[in-house]
Backbone as CSV, one residue per row, in Angstrom:
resi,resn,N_x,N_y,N_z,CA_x,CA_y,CA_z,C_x,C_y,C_z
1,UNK,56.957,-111.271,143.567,57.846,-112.360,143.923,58.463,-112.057,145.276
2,UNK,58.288,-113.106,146.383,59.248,-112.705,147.403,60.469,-113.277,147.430
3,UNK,61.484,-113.022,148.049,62.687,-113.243,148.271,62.376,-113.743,149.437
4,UNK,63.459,-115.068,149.281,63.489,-116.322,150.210,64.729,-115.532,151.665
5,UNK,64.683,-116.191,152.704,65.777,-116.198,153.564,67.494,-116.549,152.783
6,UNK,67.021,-117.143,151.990,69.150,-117.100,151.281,69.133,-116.215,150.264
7,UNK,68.651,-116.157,149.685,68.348,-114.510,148.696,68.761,-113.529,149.264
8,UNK,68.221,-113.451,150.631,68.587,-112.110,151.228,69.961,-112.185,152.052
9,UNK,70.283,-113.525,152.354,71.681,-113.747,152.889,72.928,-113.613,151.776
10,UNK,72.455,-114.187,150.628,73.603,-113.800,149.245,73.356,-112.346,149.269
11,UNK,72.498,-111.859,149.057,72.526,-110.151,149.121,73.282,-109.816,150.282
12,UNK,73.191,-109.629,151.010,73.968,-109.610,152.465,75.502,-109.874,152.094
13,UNK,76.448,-111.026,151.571,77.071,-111.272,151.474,77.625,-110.284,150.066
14,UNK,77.194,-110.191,148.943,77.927,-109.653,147.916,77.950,-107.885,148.424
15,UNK,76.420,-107.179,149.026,77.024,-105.948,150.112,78.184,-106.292,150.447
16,UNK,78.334,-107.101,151.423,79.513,-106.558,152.011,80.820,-106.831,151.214
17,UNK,80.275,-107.696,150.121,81.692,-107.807,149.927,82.168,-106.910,148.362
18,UNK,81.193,-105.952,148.276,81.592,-105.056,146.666,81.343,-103.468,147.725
19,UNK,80.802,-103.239,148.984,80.285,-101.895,149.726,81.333,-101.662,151.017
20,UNK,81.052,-102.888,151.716,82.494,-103.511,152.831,81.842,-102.777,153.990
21,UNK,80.710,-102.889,153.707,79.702,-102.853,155.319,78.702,-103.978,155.094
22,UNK,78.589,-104.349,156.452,77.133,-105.242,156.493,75.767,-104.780,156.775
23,UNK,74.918,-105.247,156.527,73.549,-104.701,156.490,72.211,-105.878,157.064
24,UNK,71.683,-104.929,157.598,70.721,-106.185,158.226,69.578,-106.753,157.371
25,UNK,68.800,-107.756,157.599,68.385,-108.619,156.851,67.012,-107.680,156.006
26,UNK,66.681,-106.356,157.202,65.213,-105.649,156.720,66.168,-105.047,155.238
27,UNK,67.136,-104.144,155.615,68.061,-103.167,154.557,68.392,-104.061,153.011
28,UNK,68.878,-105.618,153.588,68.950,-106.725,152.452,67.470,-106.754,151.768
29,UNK,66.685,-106.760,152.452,64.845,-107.311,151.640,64.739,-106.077,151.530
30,UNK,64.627,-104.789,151.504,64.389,-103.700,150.978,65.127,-103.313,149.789
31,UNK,66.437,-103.523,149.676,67.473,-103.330,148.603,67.131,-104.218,147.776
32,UNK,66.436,-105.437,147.807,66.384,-106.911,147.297,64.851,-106.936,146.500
33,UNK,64.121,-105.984,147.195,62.602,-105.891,146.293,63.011,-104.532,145.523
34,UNK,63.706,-103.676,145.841,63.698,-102.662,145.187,64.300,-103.208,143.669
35,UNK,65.116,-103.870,143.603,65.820,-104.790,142.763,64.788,-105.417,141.644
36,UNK,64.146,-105.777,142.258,63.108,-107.043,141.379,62.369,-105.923,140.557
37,UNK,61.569,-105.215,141.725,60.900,-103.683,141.177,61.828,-103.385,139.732
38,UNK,63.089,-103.097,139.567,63.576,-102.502,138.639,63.681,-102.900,137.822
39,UNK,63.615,-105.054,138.086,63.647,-106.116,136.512,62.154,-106.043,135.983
40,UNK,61.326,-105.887,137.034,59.690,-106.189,136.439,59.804,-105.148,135.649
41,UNK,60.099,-103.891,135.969,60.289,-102.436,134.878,60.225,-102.640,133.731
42,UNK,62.041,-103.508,133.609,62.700,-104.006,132.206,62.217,-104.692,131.678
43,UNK,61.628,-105.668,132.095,61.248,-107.099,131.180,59.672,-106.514,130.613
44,UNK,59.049,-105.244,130.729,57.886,-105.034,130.551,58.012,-104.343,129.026
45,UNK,57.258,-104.731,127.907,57.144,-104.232,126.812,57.358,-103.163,126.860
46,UNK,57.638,-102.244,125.911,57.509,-100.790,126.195,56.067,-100.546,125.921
47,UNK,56.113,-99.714,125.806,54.639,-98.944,126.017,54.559,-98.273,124.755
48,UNK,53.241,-98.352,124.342,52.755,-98.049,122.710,52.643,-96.511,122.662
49,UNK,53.646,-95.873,121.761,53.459,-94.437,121.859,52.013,-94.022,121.312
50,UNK,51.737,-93.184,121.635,50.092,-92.370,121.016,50.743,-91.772,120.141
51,UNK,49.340,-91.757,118.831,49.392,-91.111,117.499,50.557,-89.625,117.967
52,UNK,50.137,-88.554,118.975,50.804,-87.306,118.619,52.066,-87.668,119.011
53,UNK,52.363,-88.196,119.870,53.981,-88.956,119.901,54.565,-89.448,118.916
54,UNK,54.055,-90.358,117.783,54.567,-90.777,116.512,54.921,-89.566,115.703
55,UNK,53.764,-88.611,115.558,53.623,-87.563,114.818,55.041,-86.389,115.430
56,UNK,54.914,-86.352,116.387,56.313,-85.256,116.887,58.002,-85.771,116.106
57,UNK,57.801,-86.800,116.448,58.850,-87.681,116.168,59.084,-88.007,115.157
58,UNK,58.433,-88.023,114.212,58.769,-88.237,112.540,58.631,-86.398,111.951
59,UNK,58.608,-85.967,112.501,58.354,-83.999,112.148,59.991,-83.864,112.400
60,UNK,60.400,-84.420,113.794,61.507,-84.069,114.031,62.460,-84.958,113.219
61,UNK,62.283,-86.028,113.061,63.511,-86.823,112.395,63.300,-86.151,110.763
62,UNK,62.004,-85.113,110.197,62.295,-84.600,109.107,62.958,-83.427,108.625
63,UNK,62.983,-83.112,109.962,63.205,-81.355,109.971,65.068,-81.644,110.122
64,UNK,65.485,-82.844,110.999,66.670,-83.194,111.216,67.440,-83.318,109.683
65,UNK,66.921,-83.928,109.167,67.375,-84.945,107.377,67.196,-83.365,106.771
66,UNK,66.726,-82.338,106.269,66.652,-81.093,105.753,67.553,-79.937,106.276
């Protein structure tokens, strides 16, 4: 997804106004994809543990309960 020219001007604007410096428009679109980068992360299923991962993990939650 790219970020539009006011995307990066609201970014620009809430910087300065929660950091109380301004930043130029490259520093805004770099801070601004790094951003998205971190929702695509989140919104991504987790990831299917493998059998020996299940297996560690129920050893340990037994050994925990004993």
């Amino acid at each position: 997804m790219a970020l539009t020219q006011k995307a990066i001007d609201e970014l620009k604007v809430i910087h300065k106004r929660h950091a109380g410096e301004t930043i130029s428009d490259d520093e805004a679109w770099a801070m601004g994809n790094r951003l998205l980068r971190i929702f695509a992360i989140l919104a991504r299923p987790p990831a299917r543990q493998s059998n020996e991962v299940r297996t560690a993990s129920r050893l340990t939650d037994e050994a925990e309960r004993t």
